[in-house]
LODOMI-409952 format. One record per residue (C-alpha): residue number from 1; residue in one letter; y, x, z. Coordinates in Angstrom, 1 decimal, decimal comma, padded with zeros to 4 digits, always signed. Layout:
residues N
+-----+--------+--------+--------+--------+
! num ! residu !      y !      x !      z !
+-----+--------+--------+--------+--------+
! NUM !      A !      Y !      X !      Z !
...
+-----+--------+--------+--------+--------+
end
This chain:
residues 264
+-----+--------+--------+--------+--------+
! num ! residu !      y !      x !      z !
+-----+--------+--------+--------+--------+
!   1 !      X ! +034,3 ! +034,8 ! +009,9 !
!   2 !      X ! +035,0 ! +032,4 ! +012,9 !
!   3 !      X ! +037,3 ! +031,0 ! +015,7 !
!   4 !      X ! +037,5 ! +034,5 ! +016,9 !
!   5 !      X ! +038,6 ! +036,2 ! +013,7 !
!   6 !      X ! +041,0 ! +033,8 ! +013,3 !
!   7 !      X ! +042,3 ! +033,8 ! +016,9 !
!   8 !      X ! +044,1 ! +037,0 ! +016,5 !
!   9 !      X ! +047,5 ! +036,1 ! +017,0 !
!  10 !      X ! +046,6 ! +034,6 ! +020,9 !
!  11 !      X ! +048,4 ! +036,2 ! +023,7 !
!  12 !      X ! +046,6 ! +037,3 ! +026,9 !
!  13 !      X ! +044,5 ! +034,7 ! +028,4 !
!  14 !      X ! +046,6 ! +031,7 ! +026,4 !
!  15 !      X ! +044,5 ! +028,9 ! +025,7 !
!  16 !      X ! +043,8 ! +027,5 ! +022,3 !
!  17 !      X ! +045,7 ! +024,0 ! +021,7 !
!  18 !      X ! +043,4 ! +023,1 ! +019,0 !
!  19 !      X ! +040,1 ! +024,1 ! +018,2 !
!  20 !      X ! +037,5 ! +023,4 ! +015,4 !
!  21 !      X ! +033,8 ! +023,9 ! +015,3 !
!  22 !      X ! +031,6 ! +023,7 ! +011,9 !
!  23 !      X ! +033,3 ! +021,1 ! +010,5 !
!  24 !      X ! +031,8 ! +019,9 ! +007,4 !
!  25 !      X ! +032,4 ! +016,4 ! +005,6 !
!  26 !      X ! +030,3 ! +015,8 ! +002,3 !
!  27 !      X ! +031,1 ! +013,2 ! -000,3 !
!  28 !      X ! +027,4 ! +012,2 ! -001,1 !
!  29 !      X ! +026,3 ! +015,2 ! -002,4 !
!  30 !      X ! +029,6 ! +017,1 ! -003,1 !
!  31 !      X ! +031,2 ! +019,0 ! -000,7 !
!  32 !      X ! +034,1 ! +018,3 ! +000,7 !
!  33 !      X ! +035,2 ! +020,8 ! +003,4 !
!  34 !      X ! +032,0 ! +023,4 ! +004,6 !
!  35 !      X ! +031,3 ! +024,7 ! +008,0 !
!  36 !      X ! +035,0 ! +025,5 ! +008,9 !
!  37 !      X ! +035,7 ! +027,0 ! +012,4 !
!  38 !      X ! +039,3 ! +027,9 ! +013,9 !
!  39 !      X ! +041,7 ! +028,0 ! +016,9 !
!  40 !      X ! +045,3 ! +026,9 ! +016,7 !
!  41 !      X ! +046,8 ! +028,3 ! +019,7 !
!  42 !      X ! +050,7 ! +026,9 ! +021,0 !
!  43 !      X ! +053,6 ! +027,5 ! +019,1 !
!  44 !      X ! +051,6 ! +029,3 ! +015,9 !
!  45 !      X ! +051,2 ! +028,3 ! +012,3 !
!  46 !      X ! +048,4 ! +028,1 ! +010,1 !
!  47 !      X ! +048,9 ! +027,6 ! +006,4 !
!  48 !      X ! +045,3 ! +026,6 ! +004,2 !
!  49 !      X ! +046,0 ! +027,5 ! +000,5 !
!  50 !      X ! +044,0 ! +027,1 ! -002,7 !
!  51 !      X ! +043,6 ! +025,3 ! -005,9 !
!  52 !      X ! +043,1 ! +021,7 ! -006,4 !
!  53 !      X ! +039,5 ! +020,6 ! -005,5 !
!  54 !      X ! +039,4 ! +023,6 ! -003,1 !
!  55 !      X ! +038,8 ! +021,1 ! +000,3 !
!  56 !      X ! +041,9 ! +021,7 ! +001,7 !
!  57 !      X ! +043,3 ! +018,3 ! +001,6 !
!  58 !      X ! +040,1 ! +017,0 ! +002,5 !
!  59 !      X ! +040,0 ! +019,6 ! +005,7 !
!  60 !      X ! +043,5 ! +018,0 ! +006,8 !
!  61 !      X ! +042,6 ! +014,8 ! +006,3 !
!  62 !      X ! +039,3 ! +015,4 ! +008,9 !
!  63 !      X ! +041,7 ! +017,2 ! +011,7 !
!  64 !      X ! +044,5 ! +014,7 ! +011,9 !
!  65 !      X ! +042,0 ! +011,7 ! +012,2 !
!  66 !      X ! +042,2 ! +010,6 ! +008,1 !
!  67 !      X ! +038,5 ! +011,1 ! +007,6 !
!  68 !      X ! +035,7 ! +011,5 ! +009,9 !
!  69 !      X ! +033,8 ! +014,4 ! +009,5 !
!  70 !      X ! +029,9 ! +014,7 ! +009,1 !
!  71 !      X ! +029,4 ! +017,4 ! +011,2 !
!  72 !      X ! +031,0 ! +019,9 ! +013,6 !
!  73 !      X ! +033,3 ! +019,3 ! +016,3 !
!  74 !      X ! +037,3 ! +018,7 ! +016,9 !
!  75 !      X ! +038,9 ! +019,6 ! +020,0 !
!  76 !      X ! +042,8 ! +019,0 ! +021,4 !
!  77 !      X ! +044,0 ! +020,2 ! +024,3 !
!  78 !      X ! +040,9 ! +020,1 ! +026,0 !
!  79 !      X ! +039,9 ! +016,9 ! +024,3 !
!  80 !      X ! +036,9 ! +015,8 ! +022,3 !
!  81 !      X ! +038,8 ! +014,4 ! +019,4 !
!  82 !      X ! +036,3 ! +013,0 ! +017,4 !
!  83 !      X ! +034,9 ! +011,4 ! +020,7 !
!  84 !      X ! +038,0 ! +009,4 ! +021,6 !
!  85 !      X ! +038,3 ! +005,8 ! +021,0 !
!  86 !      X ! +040,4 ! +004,8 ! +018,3 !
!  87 !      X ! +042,9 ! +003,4 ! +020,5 !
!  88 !      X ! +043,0 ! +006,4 ! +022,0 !
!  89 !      X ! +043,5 ! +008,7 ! +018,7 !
!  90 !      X ! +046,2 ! +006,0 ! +017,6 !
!  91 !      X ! +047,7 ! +007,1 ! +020,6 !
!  92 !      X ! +047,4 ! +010,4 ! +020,0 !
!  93 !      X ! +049,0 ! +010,3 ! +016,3 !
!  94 !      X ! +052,1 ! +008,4 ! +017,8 !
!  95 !      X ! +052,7 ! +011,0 ! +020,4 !
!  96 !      X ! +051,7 ! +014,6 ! +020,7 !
!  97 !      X ! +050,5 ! +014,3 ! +017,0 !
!  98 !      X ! +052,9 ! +013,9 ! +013,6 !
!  99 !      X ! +051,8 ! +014,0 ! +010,3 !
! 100 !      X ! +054,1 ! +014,6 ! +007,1 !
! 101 !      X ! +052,7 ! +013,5 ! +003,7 !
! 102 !      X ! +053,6 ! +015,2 ! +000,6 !
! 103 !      X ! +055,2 ! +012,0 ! -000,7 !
! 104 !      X ! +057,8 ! +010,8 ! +001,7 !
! 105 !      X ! +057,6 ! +007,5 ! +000,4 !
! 106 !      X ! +053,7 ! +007,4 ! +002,5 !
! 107 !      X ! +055,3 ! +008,3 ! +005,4 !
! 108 !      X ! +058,1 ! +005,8 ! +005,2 !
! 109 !      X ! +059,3 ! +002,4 ! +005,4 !
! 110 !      X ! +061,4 ! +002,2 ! +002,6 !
! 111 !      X ! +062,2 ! -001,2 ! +003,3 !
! 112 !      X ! +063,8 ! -000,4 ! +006,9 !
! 113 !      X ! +067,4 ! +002,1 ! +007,2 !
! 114 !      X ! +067,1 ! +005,5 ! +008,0 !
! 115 !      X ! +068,1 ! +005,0 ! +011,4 !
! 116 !      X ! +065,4 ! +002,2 ! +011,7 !
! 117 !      X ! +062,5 ! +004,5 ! +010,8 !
! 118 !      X ! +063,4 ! +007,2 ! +013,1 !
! 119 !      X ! +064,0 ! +004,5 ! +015,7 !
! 120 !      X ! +060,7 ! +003,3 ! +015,0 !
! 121 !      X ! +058,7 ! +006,5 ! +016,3 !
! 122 !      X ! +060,6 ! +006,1 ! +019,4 !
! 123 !      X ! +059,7 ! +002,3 ! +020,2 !
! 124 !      X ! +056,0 ! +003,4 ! +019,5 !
! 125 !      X ! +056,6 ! +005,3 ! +022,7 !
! 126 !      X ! +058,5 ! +002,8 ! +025,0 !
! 127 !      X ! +061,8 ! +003,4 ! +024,1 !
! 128 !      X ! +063,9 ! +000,2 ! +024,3 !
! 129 !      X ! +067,6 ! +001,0 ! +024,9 !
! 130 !      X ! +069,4 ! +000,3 ! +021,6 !
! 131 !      X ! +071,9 ! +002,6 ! +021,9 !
! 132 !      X ! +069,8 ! +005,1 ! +022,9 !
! 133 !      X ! +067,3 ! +004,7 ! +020,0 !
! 134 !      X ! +070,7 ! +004,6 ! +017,8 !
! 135 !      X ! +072,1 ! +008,0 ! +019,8 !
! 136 !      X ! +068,9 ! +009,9 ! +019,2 !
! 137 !      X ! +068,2 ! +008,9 ! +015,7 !
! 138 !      X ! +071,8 ! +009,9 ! +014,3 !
! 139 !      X ! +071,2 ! +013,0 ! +016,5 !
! 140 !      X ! +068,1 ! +013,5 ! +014,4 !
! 141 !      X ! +069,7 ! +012,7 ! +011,2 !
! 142 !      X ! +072,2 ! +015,6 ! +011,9 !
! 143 !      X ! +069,4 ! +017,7 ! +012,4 !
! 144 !      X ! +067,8 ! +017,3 ! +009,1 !
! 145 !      X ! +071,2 ! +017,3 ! +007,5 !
! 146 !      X ! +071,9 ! +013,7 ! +006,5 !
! 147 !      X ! +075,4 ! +012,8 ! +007,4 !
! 148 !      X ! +075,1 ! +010,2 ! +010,3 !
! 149 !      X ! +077,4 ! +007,5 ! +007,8 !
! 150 !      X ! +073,7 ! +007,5 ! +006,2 !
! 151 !      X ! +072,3 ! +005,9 ! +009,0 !
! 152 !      X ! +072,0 ! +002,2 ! +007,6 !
! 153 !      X ! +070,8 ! +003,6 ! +004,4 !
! 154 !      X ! +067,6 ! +002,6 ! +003,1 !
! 155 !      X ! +065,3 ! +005,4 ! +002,3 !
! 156 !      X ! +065,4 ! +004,4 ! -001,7 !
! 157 !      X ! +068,9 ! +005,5 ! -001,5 !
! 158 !      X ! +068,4 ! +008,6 ! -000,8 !
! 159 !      X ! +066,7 ! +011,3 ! -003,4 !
! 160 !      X ! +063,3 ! +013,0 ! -002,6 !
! 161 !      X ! +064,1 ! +015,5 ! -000,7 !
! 162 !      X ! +066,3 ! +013,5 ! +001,6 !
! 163 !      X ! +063,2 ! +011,2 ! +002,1 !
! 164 !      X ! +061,5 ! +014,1 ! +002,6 !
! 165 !      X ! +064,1 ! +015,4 ! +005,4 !
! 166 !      X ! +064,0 ! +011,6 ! +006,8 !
! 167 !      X ! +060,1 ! +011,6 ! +006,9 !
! 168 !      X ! +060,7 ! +014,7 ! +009,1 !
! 169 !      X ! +063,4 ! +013,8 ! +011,2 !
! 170 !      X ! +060,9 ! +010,0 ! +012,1 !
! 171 !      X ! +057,9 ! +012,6 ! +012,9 !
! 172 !      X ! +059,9 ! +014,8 ! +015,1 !
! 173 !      X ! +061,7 ! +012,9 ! +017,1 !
! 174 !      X ! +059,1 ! +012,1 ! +019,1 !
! 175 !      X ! +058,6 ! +016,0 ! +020,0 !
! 176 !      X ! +054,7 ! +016,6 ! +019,0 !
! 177 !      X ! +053,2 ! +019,3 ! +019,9 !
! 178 !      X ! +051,0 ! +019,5 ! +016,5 !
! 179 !      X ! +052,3 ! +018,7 ! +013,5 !
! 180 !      X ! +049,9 ! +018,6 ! +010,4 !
! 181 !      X ! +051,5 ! +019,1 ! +006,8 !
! 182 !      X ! +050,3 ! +018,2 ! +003,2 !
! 183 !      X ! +052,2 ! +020,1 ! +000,6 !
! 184 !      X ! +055,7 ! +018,8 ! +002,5 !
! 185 !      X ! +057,6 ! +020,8 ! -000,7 !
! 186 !      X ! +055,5 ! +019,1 ! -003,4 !
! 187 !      X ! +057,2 ! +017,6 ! -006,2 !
! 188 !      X ! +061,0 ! +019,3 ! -005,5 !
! 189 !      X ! +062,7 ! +021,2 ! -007,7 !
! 190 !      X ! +063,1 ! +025,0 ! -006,5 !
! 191 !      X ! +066,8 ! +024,8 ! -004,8 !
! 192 !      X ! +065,4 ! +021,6 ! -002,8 !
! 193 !      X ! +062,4 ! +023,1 ! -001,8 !
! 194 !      X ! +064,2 ! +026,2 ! -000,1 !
! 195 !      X ! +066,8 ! +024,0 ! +001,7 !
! 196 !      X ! +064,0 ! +022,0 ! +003,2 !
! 197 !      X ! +061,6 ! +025,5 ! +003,6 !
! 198 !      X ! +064,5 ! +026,8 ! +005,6 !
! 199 !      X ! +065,3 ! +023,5 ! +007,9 !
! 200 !      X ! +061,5 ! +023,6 ! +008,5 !
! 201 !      X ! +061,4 ! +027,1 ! +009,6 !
! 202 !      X ! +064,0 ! +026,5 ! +012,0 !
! 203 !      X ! +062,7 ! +023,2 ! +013,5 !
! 204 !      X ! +059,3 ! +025,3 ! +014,1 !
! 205 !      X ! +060,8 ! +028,0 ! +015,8 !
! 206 !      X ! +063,1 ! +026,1 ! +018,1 !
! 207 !      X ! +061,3 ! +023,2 ! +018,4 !
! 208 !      X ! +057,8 ! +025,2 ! +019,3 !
! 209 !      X ! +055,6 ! +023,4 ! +017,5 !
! 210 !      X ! +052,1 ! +024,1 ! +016,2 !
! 211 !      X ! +051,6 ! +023,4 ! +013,0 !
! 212 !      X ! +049,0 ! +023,3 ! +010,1 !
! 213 !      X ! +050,5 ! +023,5 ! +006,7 !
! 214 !      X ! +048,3 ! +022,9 ! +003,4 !
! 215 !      X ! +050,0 ! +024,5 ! +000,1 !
! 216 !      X ! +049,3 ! +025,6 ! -002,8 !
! 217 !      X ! +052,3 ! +027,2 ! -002,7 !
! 218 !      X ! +052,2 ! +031,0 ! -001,6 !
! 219 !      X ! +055,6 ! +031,4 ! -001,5 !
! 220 !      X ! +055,3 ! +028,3 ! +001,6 !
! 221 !      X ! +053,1 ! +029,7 ! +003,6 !
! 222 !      X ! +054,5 ! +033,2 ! +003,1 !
! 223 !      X ! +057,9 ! +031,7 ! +004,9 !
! 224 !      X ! +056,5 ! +029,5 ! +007,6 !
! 225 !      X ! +052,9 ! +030,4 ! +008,7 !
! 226 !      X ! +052,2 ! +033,4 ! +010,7 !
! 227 !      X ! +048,1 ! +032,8 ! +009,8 !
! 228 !      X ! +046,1 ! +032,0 ! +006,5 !
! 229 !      X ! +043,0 ! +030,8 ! +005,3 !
! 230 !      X ! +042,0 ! +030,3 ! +002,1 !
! 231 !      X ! +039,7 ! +028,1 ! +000,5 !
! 232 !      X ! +037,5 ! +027,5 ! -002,6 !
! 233 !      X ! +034,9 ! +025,2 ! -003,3 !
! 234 !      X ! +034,7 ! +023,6 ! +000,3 !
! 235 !      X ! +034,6 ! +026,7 ! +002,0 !
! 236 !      X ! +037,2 ! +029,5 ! +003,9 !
! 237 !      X ! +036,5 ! +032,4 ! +001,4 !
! 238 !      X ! +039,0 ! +034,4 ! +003,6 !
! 239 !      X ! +041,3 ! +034,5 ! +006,7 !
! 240 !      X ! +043,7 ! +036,5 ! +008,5 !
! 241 !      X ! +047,5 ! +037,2 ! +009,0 !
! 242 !      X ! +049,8 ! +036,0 ! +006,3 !
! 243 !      X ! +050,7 ! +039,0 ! +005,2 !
! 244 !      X ! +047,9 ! +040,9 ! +005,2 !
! 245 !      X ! +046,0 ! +038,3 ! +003,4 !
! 246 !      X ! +048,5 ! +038,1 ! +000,6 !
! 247 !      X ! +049,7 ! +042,0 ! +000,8 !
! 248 !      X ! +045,9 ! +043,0 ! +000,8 !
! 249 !      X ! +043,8 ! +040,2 ! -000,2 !
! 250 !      X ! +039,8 ! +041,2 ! +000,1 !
! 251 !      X ! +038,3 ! +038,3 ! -001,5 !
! 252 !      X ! +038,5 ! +038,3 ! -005,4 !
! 253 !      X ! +039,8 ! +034,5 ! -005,3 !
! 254 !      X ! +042,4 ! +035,4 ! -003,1 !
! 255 !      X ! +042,8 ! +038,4 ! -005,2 !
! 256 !      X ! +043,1 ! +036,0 ! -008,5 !
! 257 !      X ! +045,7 ! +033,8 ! -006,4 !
! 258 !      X ! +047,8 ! +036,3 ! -005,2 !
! 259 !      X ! +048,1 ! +037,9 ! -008,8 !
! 260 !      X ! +048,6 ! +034,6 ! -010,0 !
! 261 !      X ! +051,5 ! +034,4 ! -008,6 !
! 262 !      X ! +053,1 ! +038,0 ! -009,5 !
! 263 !      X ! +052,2 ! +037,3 ! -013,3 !
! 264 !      X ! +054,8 ! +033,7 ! -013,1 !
+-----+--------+--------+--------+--------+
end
């Protein structure tokens, strides 16, 4: 199946924000991600699921800019991604791009205050009013529920899942219209994870955004992404809505996942 399979949840003649064509990256002979082709179009959700070794990480890593793929082709808004100059990409990730790593800790400064890292994204654009910067990132701190006394905090003060909720608040606040995630629930214990599930679900929605998710979480994907593909050895082995991939899974390794799950 292809970009068009995959499209399904596009409305009328709405363009697609973000395409991909074959893309394919090898790691000498081993293969990393295999011939994968998809639209994202505005405001949707894509989750990627499998086990570890499956590509998935490797696929993210190649559409946010991480890796550069061997073949096949990456397109934004129009824009040959993989043809930009790096200047222009860095650009890119600053701006209408965000990024949250599954530790928080990668996509922190942990030796700068909360405020500061939030305040950070927003120099990276041209902000340079202090009290602006200062406005906006307690603003932002409400948002992901740390109290705004937290502000002058350092990041190694606070436990993972408020780094976690920091790391989102400094990606945000910049308002990207993509956002790529890498198991953003890893390593929390349950109660955490569906606090931070359910401030993410509500960022999404009100904020718009577009936003590819890799899990190997069901249960993630089964809250925040409204498409699924699902990978083994390199390759999409299936793709479809959410629930109909997990409801009614066709592939016997989405089969084996899904049941998996139910035999926890």
């Amino acid at each position: 199946m292809g970009a068009v399979e995959l499209g399904i949840c596009a409305k009328g003649n709405e363009q697609p924000l973000f395409q991909v064509d074959g893309l394919t990256k090898y790691y000498g002979t081993r293969v990393g991600c295999l011939d994968v082709s998809f639209d994202l179009f505005p405001g949707e959700v894509l989750g990627i699921v499998g086990e570890s070794g499956s590509g998935k990480s490797t696929l993210l890593s190649c559409l946010a800019g991480h890796l550069r793929p061997d073949l096949g082709s990456v397109t934004y808004d129009g824009r040959d991604v993989l043809g930009m100059a790096e200047t222009e990409r860095r650009r890119l990730s600053r701006t209408e791009w965000a990024y949250v790593h599954q530790n928080p800790r990668d996509g922190l400064r942990m030796g700068v205050s909360a405020g500061g890292n939030v305040g950070e994204r927003l120099m990276a654009i041209g902000a340079r009013h202090y009290g602006t910067i200062r406005d906006t990132a307690t603003d932002w701190l409400g948002r992901v529920e740390i109290a705004a006394d937290r502000i002058d905090d350092r990041p190694s003060a606070f436990s993972g899942g408020m780094q976690q909720r920091l790391q989102i608040a400094r990606n945000l606040v910049t308002g990207p219209r993509l956002v790529f995630m890498d198991e953003p629930t890893g390593g929390l214990d349950v109660s955490v994870q569906a606090r931070l599930l359910d401030l993410l679900r509500g960022l999404v929605r009100d904020l718009g955004l577009s936003v590819i998710i890799v899990t190997h979480d069901l249960a993630v994907v089964r809250l925040l992404a409204d498409r699924l593909m699902v990978m083994k050895g390199g390759r999409v082995v299936e793709q479809g809505l959410t629930d109909q991939v997990l409801d009614d899974p066709q592939h016997a390794y989405s089969q084996l996942l899904v049941s998996s799950v139910l035999q926890v």
